[in-house]
C-alpha positions as a Markdown table, in Angstrom:
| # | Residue | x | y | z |
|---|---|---|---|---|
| 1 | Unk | 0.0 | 0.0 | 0.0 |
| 2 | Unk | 2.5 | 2.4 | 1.1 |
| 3 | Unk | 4.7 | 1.4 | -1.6 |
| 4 | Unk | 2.2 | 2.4 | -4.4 |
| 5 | Unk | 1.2 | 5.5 | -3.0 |
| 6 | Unk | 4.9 | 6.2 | -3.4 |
| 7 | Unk | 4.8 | 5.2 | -7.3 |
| 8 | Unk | 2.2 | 7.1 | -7.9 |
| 9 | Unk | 3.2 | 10.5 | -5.8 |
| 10 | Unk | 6.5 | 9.9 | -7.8 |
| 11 | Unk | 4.7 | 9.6 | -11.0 |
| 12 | Unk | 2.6 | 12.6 | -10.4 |
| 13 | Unk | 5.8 | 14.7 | -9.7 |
| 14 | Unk | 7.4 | 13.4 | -13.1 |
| 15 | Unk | 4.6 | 14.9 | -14.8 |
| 16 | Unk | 4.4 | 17.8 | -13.3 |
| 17 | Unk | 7.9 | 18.5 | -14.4 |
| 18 | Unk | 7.3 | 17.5 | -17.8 |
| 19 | Unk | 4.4 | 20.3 | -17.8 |
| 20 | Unk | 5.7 | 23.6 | -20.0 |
| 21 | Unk | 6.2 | 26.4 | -17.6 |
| 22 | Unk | 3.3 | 29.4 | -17.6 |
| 23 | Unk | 3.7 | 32.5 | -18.9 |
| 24 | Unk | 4.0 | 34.1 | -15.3 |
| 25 | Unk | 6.5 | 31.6 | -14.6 |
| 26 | Unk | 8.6 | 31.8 | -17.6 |
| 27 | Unk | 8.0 | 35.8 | -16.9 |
| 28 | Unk | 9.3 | 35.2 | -13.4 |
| 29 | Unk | 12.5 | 33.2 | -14.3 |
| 30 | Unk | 13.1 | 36.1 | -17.0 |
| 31 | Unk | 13.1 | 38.3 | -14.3 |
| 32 | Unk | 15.0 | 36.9 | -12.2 |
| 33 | Unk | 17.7 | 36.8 | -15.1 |
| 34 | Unk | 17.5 | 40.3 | -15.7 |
| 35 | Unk | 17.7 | 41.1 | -11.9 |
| 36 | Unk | 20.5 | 39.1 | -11.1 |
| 37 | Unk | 22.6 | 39.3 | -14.9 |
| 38 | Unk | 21.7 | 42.7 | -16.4 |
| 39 | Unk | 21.4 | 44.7 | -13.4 |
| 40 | Unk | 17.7 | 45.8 | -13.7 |
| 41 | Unk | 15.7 | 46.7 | -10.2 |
| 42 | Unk | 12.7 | 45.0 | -9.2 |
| 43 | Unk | 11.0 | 48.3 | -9.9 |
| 44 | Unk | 12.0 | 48.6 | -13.1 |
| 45 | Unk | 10.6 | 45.2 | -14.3 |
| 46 | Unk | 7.5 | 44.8 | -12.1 |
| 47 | Unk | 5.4 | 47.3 | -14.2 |
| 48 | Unk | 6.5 | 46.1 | -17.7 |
| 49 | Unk | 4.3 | 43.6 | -19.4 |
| 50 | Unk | 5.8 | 40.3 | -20.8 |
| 51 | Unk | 6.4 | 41.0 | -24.2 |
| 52 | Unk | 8.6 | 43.8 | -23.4 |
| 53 | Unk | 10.6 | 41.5 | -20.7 |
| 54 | Unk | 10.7 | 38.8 | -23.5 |
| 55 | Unk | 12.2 | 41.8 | -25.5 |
| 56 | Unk | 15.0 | 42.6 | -22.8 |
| 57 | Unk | 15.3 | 38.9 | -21.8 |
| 58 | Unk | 16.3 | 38.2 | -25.5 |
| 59 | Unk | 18.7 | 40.8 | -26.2 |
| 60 | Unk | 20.6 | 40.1 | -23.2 |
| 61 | Unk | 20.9 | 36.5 | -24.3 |
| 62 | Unk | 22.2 | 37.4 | -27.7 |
| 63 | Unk | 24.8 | 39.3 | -25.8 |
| 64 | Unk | 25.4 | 35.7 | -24.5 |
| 65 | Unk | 25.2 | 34.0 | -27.0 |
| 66 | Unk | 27.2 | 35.7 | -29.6 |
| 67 | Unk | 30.3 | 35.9 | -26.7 |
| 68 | Unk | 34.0 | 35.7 | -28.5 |
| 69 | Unk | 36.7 | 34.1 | -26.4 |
| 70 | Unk | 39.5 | 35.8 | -26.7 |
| 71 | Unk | 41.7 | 33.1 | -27.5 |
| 72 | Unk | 39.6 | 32.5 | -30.2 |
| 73 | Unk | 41.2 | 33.0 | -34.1 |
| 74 | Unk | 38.5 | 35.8 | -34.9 |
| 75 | Unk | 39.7 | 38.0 | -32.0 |
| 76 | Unk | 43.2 | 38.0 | -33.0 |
| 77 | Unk | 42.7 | 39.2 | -36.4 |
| 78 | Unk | 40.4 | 41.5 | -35.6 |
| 79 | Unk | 43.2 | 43.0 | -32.9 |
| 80 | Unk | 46.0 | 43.0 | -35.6 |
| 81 | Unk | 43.4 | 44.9 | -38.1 |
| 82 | Unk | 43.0 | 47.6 | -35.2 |
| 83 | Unk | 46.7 | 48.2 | -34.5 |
| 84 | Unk | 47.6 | 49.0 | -38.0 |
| 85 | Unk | 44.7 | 51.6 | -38.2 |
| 86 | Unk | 45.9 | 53.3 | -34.8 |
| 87 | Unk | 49.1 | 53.2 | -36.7 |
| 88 | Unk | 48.0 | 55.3 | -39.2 |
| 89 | Unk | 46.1 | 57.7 | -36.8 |
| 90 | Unk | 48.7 | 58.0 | -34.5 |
| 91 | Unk | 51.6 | 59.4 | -37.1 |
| 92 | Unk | 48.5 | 61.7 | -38.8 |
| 93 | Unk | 48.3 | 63.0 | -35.1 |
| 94 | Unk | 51.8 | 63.2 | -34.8 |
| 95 | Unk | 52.1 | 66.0 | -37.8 |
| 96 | Unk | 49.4 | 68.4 | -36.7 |
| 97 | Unk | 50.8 | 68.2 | -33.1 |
| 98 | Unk | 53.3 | 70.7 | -31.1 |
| 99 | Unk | 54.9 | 69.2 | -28.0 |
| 100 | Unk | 55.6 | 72.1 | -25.5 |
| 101 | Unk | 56.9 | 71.0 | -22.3 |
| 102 | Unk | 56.3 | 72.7 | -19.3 |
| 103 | Unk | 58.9 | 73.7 | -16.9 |
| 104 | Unk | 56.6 | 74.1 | -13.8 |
| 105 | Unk | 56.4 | 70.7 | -11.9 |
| 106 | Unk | 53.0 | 71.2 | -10.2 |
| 107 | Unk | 52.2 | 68.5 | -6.9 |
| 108 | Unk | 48.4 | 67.4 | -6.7 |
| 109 | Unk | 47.3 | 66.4 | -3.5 |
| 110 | Unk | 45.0 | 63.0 | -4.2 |
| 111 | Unk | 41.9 | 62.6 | -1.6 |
| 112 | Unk | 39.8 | 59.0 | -2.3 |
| 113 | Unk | 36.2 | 60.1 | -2.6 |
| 114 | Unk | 35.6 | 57.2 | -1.4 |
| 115 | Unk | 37.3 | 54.1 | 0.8 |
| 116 | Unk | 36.2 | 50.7 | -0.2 |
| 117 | Unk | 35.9 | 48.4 | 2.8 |
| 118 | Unk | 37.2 | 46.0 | 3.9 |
| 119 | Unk | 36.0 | 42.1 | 2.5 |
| 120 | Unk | 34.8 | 39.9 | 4.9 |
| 121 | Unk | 37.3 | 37.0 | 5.6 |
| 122 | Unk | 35.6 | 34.7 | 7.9 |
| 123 | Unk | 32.2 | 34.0 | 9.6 |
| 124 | Unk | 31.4 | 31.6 | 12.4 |
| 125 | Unk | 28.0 | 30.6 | 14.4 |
| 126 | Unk | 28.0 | 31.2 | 17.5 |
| 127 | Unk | 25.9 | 29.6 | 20.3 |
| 128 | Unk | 25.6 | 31.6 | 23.9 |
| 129 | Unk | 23.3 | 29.6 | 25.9 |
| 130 | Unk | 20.2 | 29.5 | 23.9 |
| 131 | Unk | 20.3 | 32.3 | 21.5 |
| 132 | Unk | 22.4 | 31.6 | 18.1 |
| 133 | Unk | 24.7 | 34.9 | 16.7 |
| 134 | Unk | 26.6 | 35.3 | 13.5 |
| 135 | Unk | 29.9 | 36.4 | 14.1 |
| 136 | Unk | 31.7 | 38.3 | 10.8 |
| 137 | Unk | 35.6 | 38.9 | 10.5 |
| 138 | Unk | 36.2 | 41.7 | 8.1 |
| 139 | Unk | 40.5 | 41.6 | 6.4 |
| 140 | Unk | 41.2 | 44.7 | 8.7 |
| 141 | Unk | 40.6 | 42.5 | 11.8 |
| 142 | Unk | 37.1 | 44.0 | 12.7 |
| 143 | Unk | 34.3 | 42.1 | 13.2 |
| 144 | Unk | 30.6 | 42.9 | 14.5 |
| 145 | Unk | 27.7 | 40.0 | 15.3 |
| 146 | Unk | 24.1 | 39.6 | 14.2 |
| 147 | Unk | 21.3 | 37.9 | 15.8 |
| 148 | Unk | 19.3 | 37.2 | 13.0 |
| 149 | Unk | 20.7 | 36.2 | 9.2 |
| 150 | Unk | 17.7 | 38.9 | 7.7 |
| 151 | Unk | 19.7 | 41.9 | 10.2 |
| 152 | Unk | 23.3 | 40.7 | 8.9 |
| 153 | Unk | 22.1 | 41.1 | 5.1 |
| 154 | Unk | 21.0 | 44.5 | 5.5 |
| 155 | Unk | 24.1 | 45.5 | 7.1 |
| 156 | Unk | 26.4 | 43.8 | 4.2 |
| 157 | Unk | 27.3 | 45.4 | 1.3 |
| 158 | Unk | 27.0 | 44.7 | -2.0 |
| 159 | Unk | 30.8 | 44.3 | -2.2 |
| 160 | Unk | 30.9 | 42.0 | 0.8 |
């Protein structure tokens, strides 16, 4: 008895697999594509209608598609064709310009607008009594704890 319920549940699940997917779904995993691939916000997508993300889906998968390896025979010509045209430009450049050179050596003081953080190096679990924590290491030896996993991700950066 058992044992045929369990042919049967497994036969049912077969065939729901072998069902095509619906358009919301195939919508859905198109989405999800462009979200995670292309860079598109959730905002962006969730008010166009499936023709238009069926547009964007398949433009960014003939970017896929028509990928060149670099190793590959086509590249290479391609690169040698380039060089001899910069060739060209570069002497035609040559003759219409004047080097002056300046006798002023001028000192520029460089500020980062911005210092990237730190990458996280090493997480653990950690148990206290009853209450579970996640415990991050960042490279520069900092680290801070979270109590829940959905408080940690909101704190992490996209670059962590």
């Amino acid at each position: 008895m058992i044992r045929r319920k369990k042919h049967f549940a497994k036969l049912r699940a077969e065939e729901i697999k072998r069902k095509p997917p619906t358009k919301a779904q195939k919508r859905n995993q198109m989405s999800i594509y462009l979200k995670n691939m292309a860079g598109y916000k959730h905002s962006q997508l969730k008010s166009i209608s499936y023709d238009e993300i069926q547009k964007l889906f398949d433009k960014e998968m003939k970017i896929v598609n028509t990928f060149v390896d670099m190793n590959s025979e086509l590249v290479k010509d391609e690169h040698v064709e380039v060089e001899k045209d910069d060739d060209t430009e570069e002497e035609e450049m040559k003759k219409h310009m004047e080097i002056v050179q300046d006798k002023e050596e001028i000192a520029i003081d460089a500020i980062p607008l911005a210092i990237k953080p730190s990458m996280i190096v090493e997480y653990k679990i950690v148990k206290e009594g009853q209450k579970g924590f996640y415990h991050l290491i960042r490279a520069d030896g900092s680290s801070k704890r979270y109590s829940s996993m959905i408080r940690m991700l909101q704190d992490i950066d996209k670059e962590d």
